[in-house]
GUKEKE-955132 format. One record per residue: x negated, y, z of N, C-alpha, C in turn. Coordinates in steps of 0.1 Angstrom, whole numbers, plus 2048, in hexadecimal, padded with zeros to 3 digits. Layout:
N
REC   n_xx   n_yy   n_zz   ca_xx   ca_yy   ca_zz   c_xx   c_yy   c_zz
REC      X      Y      Z       X       Y       Z      X      Y      Z
...
END
This chain:
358
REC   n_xx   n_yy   n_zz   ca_xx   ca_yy   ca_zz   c_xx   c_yy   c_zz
REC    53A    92C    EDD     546     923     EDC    545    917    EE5
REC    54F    914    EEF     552     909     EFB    550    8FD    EF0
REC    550    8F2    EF8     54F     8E2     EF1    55F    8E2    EEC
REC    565    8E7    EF1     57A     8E3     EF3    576    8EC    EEA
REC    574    8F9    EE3     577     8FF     EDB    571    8FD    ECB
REC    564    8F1    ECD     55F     8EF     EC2    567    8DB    EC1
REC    569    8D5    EC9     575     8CB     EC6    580    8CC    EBF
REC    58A    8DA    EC5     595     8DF     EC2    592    8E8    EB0
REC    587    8EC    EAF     58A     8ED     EA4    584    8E3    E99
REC    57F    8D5    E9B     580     8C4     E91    589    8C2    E96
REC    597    8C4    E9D     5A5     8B9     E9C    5AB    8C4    E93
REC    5A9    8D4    E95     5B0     8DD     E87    5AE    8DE    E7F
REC    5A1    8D5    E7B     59A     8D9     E6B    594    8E2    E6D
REC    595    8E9    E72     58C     8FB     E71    580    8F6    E71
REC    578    8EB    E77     569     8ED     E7C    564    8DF    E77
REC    55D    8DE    E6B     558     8D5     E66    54F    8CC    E71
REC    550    8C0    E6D     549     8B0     E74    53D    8BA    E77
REC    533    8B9    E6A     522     8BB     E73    521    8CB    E7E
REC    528    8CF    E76     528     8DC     E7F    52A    8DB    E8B
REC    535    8D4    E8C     537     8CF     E9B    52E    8C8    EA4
REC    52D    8B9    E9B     524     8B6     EA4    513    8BA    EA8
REC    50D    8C4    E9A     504     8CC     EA2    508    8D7    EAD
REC    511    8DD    EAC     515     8E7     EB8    51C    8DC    EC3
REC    51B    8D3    EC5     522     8CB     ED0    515    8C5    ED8
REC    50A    8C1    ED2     4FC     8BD     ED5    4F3    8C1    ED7
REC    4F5    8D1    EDB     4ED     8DC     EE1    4F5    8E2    EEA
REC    506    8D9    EED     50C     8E1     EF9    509    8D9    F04
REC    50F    8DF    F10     50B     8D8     F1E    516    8C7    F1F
REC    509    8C0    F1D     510     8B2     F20    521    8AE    F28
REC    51B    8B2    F30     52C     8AF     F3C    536    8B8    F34
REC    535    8C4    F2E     543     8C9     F2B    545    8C4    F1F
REC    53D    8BF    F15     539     8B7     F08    542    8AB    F09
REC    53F    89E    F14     549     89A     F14    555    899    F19
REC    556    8A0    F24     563     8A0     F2A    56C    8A4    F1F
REC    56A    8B1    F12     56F     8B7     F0A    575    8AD    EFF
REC    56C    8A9    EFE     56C     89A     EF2    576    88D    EF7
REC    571    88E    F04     57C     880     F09    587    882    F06
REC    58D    88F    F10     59A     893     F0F    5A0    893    F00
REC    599    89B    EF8     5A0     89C     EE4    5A4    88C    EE2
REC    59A    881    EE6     59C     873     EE1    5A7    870    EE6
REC    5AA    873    EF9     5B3     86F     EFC    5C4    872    EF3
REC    5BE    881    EF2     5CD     88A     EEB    5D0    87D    EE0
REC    5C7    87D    ED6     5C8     875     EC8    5D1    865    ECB
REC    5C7    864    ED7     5CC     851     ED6    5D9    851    EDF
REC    5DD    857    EE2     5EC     859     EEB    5F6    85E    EDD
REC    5F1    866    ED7     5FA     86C     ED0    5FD    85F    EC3
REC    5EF    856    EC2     5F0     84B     EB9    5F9    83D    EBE
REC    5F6    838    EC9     5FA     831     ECF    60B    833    ED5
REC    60E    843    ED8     61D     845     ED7    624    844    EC9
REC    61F    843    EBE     621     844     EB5    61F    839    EAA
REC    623    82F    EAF     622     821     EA8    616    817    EA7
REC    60B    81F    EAA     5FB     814     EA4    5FA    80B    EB5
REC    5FA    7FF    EB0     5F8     7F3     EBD    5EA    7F6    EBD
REC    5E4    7F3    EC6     5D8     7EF     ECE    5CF    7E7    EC4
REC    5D2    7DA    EBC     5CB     7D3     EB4    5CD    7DE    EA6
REC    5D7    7E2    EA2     5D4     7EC     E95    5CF    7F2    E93
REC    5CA    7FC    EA0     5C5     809     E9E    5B8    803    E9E
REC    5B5    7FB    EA9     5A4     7F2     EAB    59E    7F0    E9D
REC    5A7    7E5    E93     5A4     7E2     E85    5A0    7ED    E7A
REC    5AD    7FC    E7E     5AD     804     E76    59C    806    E76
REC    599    80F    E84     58C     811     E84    580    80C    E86
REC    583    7FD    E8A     579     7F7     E89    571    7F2    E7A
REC    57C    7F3    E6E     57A     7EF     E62    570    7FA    E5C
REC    56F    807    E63     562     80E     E5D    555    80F    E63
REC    557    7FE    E69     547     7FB     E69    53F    805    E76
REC    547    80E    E82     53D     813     E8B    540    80B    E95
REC    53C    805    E9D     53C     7FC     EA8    541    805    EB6
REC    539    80F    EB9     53E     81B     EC5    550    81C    EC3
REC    551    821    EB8     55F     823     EB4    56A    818    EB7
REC    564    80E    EB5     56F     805     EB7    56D    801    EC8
REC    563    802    ECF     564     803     EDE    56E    80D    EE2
REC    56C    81A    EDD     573     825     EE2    583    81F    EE3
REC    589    819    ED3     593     81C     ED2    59E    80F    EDA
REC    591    806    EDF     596     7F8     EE9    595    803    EFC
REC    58D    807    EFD     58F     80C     F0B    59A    816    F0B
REC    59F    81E    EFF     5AC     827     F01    5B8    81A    F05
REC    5B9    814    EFB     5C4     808     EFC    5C7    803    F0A
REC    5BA    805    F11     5B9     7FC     F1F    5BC    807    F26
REC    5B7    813    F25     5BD     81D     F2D    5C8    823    F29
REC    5D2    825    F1F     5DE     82B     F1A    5E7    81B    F27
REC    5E4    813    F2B     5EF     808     F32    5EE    810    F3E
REC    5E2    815    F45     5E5     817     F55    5EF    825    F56
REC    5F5    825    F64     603     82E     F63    60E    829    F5B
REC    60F    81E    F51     619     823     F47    624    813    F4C
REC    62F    817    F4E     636     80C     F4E    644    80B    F48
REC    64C    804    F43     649     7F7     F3A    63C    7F2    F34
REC    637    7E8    F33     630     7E8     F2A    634    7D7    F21
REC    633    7D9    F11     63A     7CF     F0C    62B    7C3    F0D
REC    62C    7B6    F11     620     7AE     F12    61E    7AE    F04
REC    620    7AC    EF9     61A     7AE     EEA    60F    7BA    EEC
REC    611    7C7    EF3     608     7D2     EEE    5F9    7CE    EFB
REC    602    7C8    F08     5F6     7C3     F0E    5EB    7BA    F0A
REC    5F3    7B0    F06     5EA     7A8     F03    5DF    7AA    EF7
REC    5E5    7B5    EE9     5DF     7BB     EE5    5D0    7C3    EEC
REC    5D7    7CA    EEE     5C8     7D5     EFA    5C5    7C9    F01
REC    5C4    7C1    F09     5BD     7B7     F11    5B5    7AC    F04
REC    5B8    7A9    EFA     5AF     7A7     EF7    5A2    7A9    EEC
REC    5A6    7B9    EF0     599     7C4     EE6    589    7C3    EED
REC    58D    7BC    EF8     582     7BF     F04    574    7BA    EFC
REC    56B    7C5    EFF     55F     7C3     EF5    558    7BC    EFE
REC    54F    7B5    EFD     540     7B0     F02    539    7BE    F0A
REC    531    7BF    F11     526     7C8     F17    51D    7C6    F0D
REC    516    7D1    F0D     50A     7D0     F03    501    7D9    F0B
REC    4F5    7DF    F01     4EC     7E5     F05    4F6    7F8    F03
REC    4F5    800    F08     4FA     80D     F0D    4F6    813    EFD
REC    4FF    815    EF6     4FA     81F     EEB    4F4    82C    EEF
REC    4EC    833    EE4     4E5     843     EE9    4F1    84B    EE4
REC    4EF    855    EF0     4FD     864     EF4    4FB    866    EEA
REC    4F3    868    EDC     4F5     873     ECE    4FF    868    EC4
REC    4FB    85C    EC7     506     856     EC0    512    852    EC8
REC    513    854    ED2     523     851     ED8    52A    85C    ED2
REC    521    86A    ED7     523     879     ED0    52C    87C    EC2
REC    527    876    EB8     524     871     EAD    533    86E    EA8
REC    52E    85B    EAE     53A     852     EAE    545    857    EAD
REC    549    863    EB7     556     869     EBE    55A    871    EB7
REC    552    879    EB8     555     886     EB0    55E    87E    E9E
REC    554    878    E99     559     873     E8D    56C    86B    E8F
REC    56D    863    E97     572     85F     E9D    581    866    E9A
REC    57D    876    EA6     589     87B     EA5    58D    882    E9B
REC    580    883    E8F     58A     888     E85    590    881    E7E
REC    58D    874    E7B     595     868     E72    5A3    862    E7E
REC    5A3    867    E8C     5AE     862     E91    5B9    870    E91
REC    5B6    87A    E90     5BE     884     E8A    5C2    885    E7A
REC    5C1    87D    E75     5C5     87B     E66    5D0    86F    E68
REC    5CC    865    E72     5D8     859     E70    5E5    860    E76
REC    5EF    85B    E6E     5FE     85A     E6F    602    858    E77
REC    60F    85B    E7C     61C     852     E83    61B    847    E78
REC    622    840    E7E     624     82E     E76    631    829    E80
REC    639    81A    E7C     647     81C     E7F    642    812    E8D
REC    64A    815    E99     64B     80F     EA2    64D    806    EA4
REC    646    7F7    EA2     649     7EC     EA4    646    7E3    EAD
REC    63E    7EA    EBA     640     7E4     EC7    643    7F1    ECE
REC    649    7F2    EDB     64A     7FE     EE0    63E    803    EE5
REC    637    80A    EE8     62C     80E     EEE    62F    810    EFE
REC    623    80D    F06     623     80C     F13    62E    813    F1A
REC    637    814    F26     63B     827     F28    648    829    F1E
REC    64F    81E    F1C     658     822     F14    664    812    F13
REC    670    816    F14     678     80B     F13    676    7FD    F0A
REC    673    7F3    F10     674     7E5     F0A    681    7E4    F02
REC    67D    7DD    EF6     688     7D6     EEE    684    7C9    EF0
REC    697    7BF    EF1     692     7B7     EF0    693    7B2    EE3
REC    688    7A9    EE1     687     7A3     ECE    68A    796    ED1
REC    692    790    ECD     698     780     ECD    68D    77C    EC2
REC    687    770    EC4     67D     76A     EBD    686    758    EBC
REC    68B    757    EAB     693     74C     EAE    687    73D    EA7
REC    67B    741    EA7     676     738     EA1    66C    72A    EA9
REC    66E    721    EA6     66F     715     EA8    65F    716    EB0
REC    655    716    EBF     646     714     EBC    641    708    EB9
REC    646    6FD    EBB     644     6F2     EB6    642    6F0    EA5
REC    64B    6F9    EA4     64A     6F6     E90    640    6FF    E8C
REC    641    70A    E94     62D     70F     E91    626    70C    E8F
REC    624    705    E9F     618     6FB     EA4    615    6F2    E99
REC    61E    6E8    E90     61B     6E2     E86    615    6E4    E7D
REC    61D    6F1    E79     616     6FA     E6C    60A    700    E72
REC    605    704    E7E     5F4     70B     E7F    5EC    6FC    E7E
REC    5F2    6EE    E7E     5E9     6E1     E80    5E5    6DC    E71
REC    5F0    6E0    E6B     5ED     6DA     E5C    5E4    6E6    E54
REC    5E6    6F3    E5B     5DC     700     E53    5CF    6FE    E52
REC    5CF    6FA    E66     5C3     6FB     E68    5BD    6ED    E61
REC    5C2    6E1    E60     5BA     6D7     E58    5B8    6DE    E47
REC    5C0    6E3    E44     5BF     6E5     E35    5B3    6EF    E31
REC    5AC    6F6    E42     5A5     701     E3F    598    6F5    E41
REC    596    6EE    E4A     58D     6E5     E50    585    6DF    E43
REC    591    6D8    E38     589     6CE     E32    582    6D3    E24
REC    576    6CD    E24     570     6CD     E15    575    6C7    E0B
REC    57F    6C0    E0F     587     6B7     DFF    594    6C5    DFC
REC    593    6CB    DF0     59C     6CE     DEC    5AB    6CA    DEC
REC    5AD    6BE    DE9     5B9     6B4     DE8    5BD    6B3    DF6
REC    5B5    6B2    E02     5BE     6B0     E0E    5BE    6BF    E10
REC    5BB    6CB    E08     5BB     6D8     E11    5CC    6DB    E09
REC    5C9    6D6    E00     5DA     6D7     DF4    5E3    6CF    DFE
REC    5E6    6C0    E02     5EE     6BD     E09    5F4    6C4    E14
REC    5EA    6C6    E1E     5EB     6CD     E2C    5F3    6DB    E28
REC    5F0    6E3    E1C     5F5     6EF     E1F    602    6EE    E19
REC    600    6E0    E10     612     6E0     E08    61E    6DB    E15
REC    614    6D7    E1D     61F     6CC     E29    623    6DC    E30
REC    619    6E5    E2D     61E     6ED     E3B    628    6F7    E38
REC    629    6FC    E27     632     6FF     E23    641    6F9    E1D
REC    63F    6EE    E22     64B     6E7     E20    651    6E6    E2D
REC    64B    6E4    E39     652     6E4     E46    653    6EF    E48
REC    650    6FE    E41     654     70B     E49    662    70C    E41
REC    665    708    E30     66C     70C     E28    67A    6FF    E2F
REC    677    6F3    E34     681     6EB     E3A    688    6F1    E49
REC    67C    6F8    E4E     684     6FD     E5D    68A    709    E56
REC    688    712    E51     68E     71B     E4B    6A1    717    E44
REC    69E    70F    E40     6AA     707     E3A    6B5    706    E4A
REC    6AB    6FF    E56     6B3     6F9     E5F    6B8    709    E64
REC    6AF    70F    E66     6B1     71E     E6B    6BD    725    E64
REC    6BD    722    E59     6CC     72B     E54    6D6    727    E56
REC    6D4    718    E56     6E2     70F     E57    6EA    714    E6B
REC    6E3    718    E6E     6E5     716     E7C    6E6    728    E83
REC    6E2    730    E77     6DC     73C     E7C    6EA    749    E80
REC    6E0    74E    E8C     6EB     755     E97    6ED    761    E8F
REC    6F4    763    E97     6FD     774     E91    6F6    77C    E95
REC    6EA    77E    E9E     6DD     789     EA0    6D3    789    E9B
REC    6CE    77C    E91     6C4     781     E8B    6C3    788    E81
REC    6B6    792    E82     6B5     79C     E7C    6AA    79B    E78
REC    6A7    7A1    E6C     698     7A2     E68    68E    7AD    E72
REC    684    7A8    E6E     677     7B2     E78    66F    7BA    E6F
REC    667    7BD    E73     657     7C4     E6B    64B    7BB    E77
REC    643    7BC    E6E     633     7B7     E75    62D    7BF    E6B
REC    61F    7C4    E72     613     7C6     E67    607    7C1    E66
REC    603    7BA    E5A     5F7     7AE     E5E    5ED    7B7    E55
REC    5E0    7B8    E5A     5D4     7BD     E56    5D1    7BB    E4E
REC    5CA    7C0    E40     5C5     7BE     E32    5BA    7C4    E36
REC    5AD    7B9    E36     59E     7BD     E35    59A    7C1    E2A
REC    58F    7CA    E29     584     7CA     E1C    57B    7C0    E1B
REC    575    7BB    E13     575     7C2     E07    583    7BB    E01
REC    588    7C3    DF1     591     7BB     DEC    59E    7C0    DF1
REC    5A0    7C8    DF6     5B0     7CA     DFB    5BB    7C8    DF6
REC    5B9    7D0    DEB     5C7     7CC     DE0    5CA    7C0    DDC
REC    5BD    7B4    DDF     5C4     7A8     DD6    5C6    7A0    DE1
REC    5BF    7A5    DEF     5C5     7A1     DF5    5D8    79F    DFC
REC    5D8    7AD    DFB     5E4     7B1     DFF    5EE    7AA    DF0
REC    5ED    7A6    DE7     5EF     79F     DDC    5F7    794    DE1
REC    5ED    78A    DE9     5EB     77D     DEB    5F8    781    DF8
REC    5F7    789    E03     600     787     E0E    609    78C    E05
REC    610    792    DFF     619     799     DF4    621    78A    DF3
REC    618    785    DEA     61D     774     DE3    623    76B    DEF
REC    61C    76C    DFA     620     762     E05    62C    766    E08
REC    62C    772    E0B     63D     778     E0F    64A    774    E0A
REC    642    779    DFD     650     77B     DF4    657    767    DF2
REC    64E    762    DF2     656     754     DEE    65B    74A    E00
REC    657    759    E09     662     751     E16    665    75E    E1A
REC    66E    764    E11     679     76C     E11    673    775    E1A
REC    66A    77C    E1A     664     789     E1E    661    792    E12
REC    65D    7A0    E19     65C     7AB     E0E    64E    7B0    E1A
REC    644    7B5    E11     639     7BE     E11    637    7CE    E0D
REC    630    7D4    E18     62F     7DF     E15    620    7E9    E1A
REC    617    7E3    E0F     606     7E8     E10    605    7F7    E0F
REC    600    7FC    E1F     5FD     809     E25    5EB    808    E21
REC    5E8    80C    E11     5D7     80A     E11    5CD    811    E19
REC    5D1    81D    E1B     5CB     824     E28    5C6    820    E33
REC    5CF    818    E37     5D0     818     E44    5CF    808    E46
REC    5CB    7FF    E3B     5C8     7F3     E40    5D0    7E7    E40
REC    5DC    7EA    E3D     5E8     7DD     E43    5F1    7DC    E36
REC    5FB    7D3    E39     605     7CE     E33    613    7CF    E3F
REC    61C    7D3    E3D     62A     7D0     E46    633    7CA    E3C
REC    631    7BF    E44     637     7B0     E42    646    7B3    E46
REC    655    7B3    E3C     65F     7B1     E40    668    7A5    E41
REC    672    7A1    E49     673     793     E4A    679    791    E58
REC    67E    783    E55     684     77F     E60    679    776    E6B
REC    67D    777    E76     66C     777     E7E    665    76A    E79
REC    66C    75C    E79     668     74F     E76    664    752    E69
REC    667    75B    E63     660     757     E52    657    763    E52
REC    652    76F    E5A     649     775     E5E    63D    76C    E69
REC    640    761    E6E     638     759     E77    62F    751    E6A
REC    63A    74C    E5F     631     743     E56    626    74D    E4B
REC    62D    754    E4C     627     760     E40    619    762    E44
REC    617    767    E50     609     768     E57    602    760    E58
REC    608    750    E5D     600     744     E5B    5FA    743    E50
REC    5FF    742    E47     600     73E     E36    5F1    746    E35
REC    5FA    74F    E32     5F0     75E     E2D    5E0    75B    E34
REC    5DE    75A    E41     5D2     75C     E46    5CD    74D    E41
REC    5D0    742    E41     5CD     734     E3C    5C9    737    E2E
REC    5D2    738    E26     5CB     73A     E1B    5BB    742    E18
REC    5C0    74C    E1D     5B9     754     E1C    5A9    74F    E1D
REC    5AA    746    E26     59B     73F     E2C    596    73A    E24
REC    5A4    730    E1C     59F     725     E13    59D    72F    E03
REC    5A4    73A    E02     59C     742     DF7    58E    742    DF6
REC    58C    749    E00     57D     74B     E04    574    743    E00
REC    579    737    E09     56D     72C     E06    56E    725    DFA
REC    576    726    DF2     575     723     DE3    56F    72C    DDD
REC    570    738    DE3     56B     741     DD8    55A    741    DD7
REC    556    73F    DE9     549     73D     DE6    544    736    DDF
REC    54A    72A    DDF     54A     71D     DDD    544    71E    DCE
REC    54D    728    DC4     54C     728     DB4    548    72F    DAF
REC    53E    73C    DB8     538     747     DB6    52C    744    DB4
REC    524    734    DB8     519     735     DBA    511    736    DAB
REC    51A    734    DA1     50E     737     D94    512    745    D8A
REC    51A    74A    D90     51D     75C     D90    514    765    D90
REC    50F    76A    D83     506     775     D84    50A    77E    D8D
REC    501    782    D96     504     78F     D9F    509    796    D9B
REC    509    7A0    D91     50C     7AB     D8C    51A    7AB    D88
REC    51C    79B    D89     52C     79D     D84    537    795    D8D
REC    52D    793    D9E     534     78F     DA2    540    796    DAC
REC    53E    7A1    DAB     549     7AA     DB1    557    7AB    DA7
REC    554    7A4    D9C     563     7A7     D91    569    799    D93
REC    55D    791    D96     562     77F     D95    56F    779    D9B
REC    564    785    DAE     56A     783     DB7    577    788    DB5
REC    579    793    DB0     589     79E     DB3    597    799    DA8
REC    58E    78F    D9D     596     788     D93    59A    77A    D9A
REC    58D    776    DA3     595     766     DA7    59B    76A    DB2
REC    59D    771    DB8     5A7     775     DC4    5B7    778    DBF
REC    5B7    780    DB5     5C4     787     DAB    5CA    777    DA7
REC    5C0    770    DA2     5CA     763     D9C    5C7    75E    DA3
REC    5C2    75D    DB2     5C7     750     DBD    5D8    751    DC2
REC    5D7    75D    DC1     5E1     768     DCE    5F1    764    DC0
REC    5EF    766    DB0     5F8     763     DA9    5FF    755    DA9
REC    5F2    74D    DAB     5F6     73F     DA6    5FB    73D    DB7
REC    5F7    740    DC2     5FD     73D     DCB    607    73E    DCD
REC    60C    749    DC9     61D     74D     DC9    622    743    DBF
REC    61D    741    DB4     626     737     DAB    628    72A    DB5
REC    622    723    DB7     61E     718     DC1    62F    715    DC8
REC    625    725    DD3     631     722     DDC    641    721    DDA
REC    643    72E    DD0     650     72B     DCD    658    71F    DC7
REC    650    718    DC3     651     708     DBE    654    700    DC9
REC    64C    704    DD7     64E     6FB     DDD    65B    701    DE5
REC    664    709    DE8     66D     710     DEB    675    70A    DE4
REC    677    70F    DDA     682     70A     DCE    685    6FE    DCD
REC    67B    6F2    DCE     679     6E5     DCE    685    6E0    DDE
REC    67C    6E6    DEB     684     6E3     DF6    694    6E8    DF7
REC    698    6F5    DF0     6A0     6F5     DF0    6AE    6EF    DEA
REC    6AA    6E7    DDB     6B0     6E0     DD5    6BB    6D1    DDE
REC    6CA    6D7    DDB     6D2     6D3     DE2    6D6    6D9    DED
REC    6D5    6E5    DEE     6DA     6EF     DF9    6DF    6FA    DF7
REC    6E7    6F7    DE9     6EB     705     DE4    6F4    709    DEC
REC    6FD    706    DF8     707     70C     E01    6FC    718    E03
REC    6EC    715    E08     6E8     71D     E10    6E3    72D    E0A
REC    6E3    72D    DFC     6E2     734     DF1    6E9    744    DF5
REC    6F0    741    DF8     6F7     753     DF9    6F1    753    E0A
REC    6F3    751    E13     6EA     755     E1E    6DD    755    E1B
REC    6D5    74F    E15     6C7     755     E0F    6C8    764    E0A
REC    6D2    763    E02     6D3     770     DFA    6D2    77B    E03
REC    6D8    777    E0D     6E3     783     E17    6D4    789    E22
REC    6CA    77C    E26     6C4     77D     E2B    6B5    786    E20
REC    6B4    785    E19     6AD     78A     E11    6B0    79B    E0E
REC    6C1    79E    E0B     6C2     7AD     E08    6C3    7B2    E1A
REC    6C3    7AB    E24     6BE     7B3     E34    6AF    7B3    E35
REC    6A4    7AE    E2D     69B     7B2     E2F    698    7BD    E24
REC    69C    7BB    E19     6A1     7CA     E10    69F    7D3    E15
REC    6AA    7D9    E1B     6B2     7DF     E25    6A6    7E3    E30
REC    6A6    7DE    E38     69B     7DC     E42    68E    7E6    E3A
REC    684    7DE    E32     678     7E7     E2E    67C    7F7    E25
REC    685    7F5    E20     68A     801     E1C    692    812    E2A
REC    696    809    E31     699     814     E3A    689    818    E42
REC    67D    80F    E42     670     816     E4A    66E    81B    E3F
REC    669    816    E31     666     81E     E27    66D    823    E1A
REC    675    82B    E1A     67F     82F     E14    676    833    E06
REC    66D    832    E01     664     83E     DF9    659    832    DF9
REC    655    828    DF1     649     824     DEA    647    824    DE2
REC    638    81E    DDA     633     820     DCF    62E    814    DCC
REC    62F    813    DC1     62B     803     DBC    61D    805    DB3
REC    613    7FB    DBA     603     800     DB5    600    7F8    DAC
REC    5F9    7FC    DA3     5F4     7F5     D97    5EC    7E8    D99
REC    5F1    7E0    D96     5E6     7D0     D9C    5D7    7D6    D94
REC    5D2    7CA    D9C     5C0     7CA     D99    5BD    7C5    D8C
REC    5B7    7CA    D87     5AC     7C6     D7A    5A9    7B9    D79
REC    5A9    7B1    D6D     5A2     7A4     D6E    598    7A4    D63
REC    588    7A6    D6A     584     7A9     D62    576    79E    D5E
REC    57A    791    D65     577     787     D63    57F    77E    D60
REC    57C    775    D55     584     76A     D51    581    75D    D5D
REC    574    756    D5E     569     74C     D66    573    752    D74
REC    577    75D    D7C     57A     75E     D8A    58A    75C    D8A
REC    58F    760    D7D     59E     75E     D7C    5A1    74C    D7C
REC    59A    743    D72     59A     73F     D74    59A    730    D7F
REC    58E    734    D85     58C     72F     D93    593    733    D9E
REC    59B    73E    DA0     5A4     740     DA6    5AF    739    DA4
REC    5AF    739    D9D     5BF     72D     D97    5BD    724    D97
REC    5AF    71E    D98     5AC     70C     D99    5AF    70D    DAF
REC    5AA    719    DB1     5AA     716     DBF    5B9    716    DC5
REC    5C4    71D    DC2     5CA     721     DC2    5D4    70E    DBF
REC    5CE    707    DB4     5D2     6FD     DB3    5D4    6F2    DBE
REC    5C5    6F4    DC1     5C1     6ED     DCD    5CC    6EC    DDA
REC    5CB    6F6    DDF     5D6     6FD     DE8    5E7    6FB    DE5
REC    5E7    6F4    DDE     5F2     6F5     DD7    5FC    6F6    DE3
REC    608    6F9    DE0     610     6FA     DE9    61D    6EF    DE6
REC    61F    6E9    DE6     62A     6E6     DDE    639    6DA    DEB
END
């Protein structure tokens, strides 16, 4: 059996992983990988025509921990650009900055290895919905009506709220920043064009913890008028929303998230080990709950005396409806996480305090 005939049958199933890769590592090197390149190539063209950006797919596979793999799947990115024109600078800039470090030359049985594995977990990923064009294919243009200046403010007050050891000024900074996103939002409607439309984005959900993570970006959403939609598979969240309240959502989300963290260390240190995996998944669930309380307070609060603006909220809310429902027409709503610590529910909610949003 050729190398292309023992490849071709791990992308049909027919030919189980070890089988392969022992019959691939007693064939003649040169036709071994030429055979193998090409299959990757098929895969990552067929992925990359098919909705996964350059940083998604990287994350997808880099999240299982093989290092080769995630080289592989940054040099396709850099080579799926040459020949191809249009290209949207979002997906460039993506691939441009996968670029790995040089290292020491891995050994052929693990590049071997790497790949082989590789292409069978990249023949299981999906189409997914197109939301940059891919290289080689007509530009849209996306009107982006949001303010960078009023970003810029909000990444200065995150990044101090992530900075400080005082609790109290990490609560101020992040209440200031959700008050200036939920005030430009205000200015934004009052003034807002007859083209804007909601978008999709998909922001990455790491392990460990997924679900309570995806919890916590869930909460951030929903209280600046976004809707979520957790692909566990595959790593992510698609964030729906109008782009400026998809700009803060991300901020938020990734900010907090830091300051989770470091509280959580913070209150874990006299946590029996054995029960610090329940501590942790309980004080994450009630950071992510009390967070959403928080914020909607602080929404609700800013919006008081703007009730003209009340039915265009509305209006703008059932288009992002609309919007996540037409990519995914067919979800499923997943059982929240266990809380199977009191001591991490707790401290979640003290941290969660901290941060306050208000």
């Amino acid at each position: 059996m050729s190398a292309r005939e023992i490849i071709d049958g791990v992308r049909s199933g027919a030919l189980g992983y070890e089988d392969a890769l022992d019959a691939l590592t007693g064939a003649p090197a040169a036709e071994t990988d030429a055979a193998l390149s090409a299959a990757l190539s098929g895969e990552f063209e067929r992925l990359f025509g098919n909705g996964w950006q350059p940083a998604e797919l990287h994350r997808a596979v880099a999240r299982r921990g093989n290092p080769i793999q995630g080289r592989l799947v940054a040099d396709a990115a850099r080579d799926y650009l040459r020949g191809r024109d249009p290209v949207d600078e979002r997906w460039r800039d993506q691939a441009d900055a996968l670029r790995t470090p040089e290292g020491r030359k891995p050994d052929r049985i693990a590049v071997l290895d790497a790949s082989l594995d590789l292409l069978a977990e990249l023949r299981r990923m999906p189409r997914i919905e197109i939301l940059i064009p891919p290289p080689g294919t007509p530009l849209t243009t996306v009107p982006h009506h949001g303010d960078q200046r009023i970003l810029d403010r909000v990444r200065a007050l995150l990044a101090k709220a992530e900075s400080t050891e005082f609790p109290a000024e990490a609560e101020t900074y992040s209440a200031k920043a959700q008050e200036l996103i939920t005030r430009y939002r205000i200015e934004e409607v009052t003034v807002a064009a007859v083209d804007v439309v909601p978008f999709a984005r998909r922001i990455g959900v790491d392990h460990p913890y997924e679900s309570e993570k995806a919890g916590l970006l869930d909460a951030v959403a929903r209280a600046n008028t976004c809707r979520t939609v957790w692909s566990q598979d595959l790593g992510f969240s698609t964030v729906f929303g109008f782009d400026t309240d998809i700009d803060a959502v991300e901020l938020l989300y990734t900010s907090l998230l830091v300051q989770a963290n470091r509280a959580m260390v913070r209150d874990e240190k006299n946590v029996r080990k054995a029960r610090l995996k329940a501590f942790r998944r309980s004080f994450l669930v009630s950071y992510g709950i009390r967070i959403g309380e928080r914020m909607r307070q602080t929404v609700e609060r800013e919006l008081t005396g703007h009730d003209d603006l009340l039915p265009v909220l509305r209006n703008r809310e059932v288009k992002v409806h609309e919007a996540m429902d037409r990519a995914f027409p067919r979800t499923v709503r997943v059982r929240g996480s266990r809380v199977d610590s009191l001591e991490g529910w707790e401290s979640g909610r003290a941290a969660a305090d901290e941060a306050e949003l208000r």
